[in-house]
N, C-alpha and C positions, 0 to 999 in steps of 0.2 A: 308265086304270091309273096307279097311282103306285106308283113303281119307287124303292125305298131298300134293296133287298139286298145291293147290293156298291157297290165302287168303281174295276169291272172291266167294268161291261155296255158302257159306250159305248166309242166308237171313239180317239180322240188329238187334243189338245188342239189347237185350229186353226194355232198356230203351226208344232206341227211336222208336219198335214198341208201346209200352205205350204211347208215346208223337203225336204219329202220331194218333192212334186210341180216345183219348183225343178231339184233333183238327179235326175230319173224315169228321163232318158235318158243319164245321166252311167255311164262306165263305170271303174268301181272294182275294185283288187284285192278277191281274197277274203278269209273268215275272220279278219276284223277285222285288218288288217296296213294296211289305209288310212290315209287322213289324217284323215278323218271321224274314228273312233276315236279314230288321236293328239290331235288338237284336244279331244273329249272326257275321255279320259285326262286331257291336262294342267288342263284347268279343274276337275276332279273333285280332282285335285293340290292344285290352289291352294286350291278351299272348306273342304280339309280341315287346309288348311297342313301338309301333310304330301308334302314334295318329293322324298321316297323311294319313294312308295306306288306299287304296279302295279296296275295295272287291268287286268282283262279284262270282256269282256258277254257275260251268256247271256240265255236266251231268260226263264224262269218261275221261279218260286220254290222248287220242287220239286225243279226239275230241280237249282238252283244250291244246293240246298243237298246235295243227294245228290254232286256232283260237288263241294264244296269238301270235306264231310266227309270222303267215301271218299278224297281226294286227301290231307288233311293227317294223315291219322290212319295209324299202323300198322297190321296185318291183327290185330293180338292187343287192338287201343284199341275202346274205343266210346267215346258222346261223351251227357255228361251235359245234361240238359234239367228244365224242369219237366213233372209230370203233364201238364198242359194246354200244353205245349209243340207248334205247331207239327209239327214231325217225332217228336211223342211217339204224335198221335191221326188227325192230318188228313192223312199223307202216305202213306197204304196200304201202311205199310212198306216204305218204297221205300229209307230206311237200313240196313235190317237185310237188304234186296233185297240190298245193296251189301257185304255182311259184318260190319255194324256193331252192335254194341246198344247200343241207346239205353235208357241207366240216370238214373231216372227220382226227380227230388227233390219233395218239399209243392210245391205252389204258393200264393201269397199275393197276391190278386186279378193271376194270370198273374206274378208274379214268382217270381222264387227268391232264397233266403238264402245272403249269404257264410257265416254263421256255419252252416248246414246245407250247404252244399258242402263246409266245411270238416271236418265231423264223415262226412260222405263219405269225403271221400279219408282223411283219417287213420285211417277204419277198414278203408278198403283195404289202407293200404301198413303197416298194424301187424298184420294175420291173415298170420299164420305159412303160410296157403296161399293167397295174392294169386297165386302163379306159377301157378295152377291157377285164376284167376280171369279176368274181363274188367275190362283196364286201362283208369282215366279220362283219358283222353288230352287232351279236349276237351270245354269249358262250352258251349256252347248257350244264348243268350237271344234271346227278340224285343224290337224296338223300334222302334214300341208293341209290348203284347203282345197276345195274342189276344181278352183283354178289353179294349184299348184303353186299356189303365192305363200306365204310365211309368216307368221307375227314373231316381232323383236321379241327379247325379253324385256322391255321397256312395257310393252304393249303386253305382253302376257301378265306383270305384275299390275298396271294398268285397272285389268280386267279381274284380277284378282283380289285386288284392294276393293272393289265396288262391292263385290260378290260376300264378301268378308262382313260389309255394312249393311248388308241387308237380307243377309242371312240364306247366303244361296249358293249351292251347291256347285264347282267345277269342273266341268267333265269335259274331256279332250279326247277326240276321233284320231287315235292312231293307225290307222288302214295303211297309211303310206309313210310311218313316222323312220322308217330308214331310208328313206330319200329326206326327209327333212333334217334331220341329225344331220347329214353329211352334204348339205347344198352350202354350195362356196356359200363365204359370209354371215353366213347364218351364226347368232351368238348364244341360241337356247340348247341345254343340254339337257340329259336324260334328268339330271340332281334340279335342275332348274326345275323341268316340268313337273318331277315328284313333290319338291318344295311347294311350290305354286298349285298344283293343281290336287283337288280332294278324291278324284278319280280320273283313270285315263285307261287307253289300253293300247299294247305295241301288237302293231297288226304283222301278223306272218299270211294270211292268203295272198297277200301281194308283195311280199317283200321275200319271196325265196322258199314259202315250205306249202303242202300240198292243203293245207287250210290251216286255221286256226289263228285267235287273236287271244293276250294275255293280258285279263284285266287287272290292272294294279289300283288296290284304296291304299290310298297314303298316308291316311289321319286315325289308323283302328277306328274304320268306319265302316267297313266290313257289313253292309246290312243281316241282320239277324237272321237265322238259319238260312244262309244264301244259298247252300248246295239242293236246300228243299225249293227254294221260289225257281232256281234253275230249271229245275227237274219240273215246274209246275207249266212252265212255261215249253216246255217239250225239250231242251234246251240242253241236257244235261250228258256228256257223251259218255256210255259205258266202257268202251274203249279208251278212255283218257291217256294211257301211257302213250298212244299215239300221240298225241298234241303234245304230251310234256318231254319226251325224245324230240320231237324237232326245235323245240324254243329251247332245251337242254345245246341241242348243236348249234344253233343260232347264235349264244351265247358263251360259245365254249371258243376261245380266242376272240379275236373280234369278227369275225363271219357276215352278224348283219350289218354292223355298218361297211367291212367292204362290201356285199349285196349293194347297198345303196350306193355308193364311191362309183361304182361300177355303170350303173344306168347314168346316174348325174354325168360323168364324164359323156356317155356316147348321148344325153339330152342337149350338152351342151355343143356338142359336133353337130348335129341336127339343127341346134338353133341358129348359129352361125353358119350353115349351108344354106337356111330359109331367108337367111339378111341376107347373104351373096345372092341368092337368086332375084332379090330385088323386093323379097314381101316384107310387108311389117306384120309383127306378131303382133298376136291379137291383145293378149297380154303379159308382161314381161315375169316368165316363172321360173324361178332358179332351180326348179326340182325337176321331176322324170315327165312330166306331163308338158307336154309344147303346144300351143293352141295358135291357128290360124285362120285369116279369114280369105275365103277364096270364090270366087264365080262360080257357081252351078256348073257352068261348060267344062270348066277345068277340073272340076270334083269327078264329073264323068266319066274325063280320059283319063284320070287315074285309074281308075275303076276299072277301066277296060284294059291298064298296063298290071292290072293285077295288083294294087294297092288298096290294103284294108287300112280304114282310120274310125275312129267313135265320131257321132254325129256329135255336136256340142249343141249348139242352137242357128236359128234364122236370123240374120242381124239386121235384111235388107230382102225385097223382092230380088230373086236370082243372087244371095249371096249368103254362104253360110259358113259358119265358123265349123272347122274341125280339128278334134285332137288325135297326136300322136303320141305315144306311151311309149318309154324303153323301160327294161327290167334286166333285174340278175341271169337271163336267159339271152339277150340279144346282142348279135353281134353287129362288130364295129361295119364290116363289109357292108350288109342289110342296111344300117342307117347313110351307109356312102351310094348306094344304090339308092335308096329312095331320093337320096338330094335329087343324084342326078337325072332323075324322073322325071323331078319338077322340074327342073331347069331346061328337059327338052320341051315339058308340057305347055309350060307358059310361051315358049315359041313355036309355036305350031301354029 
């Protein structure tokens, strides 16, 4: 079998099972109030040069964004996304579970527009019956996004500067933020996004550790007794030295961005095998995630040579886009195999 669906099947990058097995019989406070944690914390501090910033760790991506939204937002806010956003399609309404609607901009390969944010809210806060409306309290972006596409920092200040004018909150989905730090060209850093953005969170369930994402407020915005809204929200993990040991190792040398250095490279061997075999990508993503559109027939005889991919969507009767995922786990072999898979498939 050749496995490229996610960058979440395997288990945690050898380092930090070593670090965990180190620590097995070590007894620690609970609910991340350790030292683990604090150690984490502050080097998460430093990468981001941002020596104000508070950290907390949850467990999923889901979870963390349901419990950042529902916590920063008023009960009268929802929180702005694009169509293809993350908590717009893929999160089983687990925002709007929490009282929130999620108001929904174009998307432009997974991006959103300041200047279309902008024409949002001013037609919000300019209809004579906004008070009778749902307030945009909060932007929503990923980074990468769900296509594994990128915003400049052009575009991230952009979106920021809007945000800034009308009084609304910035939150940035880092689920896959170690493949975006380290995708050639890319010009946004960790100081950028802490700069720019009022909350974010660096995701470890896909970037190398066996779960957890660490969410960083950048502006002592810290919502008020957050460890209780945590815990209300089911959310709150007693075992926390777990999560704060693995973003401790993450962070101890450069770790996560080689993790991400590592898939980037074997995404881009993959993508340049999919050109030589003659396909055009679906669309052009400089991160871990490769996206293609292929015939039903040929989806099949994959299938049948033992190749797993995530279904993306339908684009056409008998034709559907799918993705391939490398990660801190996969090897270079694996991705030379699959090329040559397709390259028998399509002639057959």
């Amino acid at each position: 079998m050749i496995r490229l669906q996610n960058d979440y099947s395997e288990g945690a990058h050898p380092r930090i099972l070593q670090r965990l097995a180190e620590i097995n019989l070590e007894q620690n406070p609970g609910y991340c109030t350790d030292a683990y944690c604090a150690d984490a914390a502050e080097k998460i501090r430093q990468a981001c040069a941002c020596p104000e910033a508070e950290v907390f760790f949850l467990v999923g991506g889901t979870q963390t964004n349901q419990v950042v939204i529902d916590t920063v937002l008023a009960p009268y806010e929802g929180v702005v996304a694009a169509r293809t956003g993350h908590v717009s399609c893929h999160e089983a309404g687990a925002i709007e579970f929490s009282g929130h609607k999620v108001l929904t901009l174009p998307q432009h390969e997974g991006r959103i527009s300041a200047t279309e944010l902008q024409e949002l809210a001013r037609s919000f806060w300019q209809d004579g019956n906004h008070e009778h409306m749902v307030f945009p309290g909060m932007v929503y972006i990923s980074h990468p996004t769900e296509y594994g596409t990128l915003y400049s920092k052009k575009e991230l200040e952009a979106i920021a500067r809007v945000c800034r004018e009308f009084k609304m909150s910035l939150y940035m989905d880092g689920a896959r933020l170690a493949y975006g730090l380290t995708a050639p060209g890319t010009d946004v850093t960790l100081a950028d996004i802490a700069r720019l953005c009022d909350v974010f969170y660096i995701g470890g369930t896909k970037c190398g550790a066996f779960f957890g994402e660490a969410v960083v407020f950048t502006k002592g915005n810290m919502p008020a007794h957050f460890l209780t809204r945590v815990k209300q929200h089911g959310a709150l993990l007693a075992k926390g030295h777990i999560a704060g040991i693995q973003f401790d190792t993450l962070f101890t040398g450069n770790l996560y961005c080689e993790i991400g250095a590592h898939a980037i490279r074997l995404a881009q061997i993959l993508q340049q095998g999919l050109r030589d075999a003659g396909l055009e990508l679906y669309i052009n993503s400089p991160t871990n995630q490769q996206f293609v559109e292929l015939p039903d027939t040929v989806i099949r005889k994959l299938e049948e040579r033992g190749v797993v991919y995530s279904f993306w969507e339908k684009t056409a009767p008998g034709k559907t886009v799918i993705r391939f995922v490398t990660s801190w786990a996969t090897k270079e072999e694996t991705v030379r195999e699959l090329i040559q898979i397709i390259k028998e498939t399509l002639i057959e």
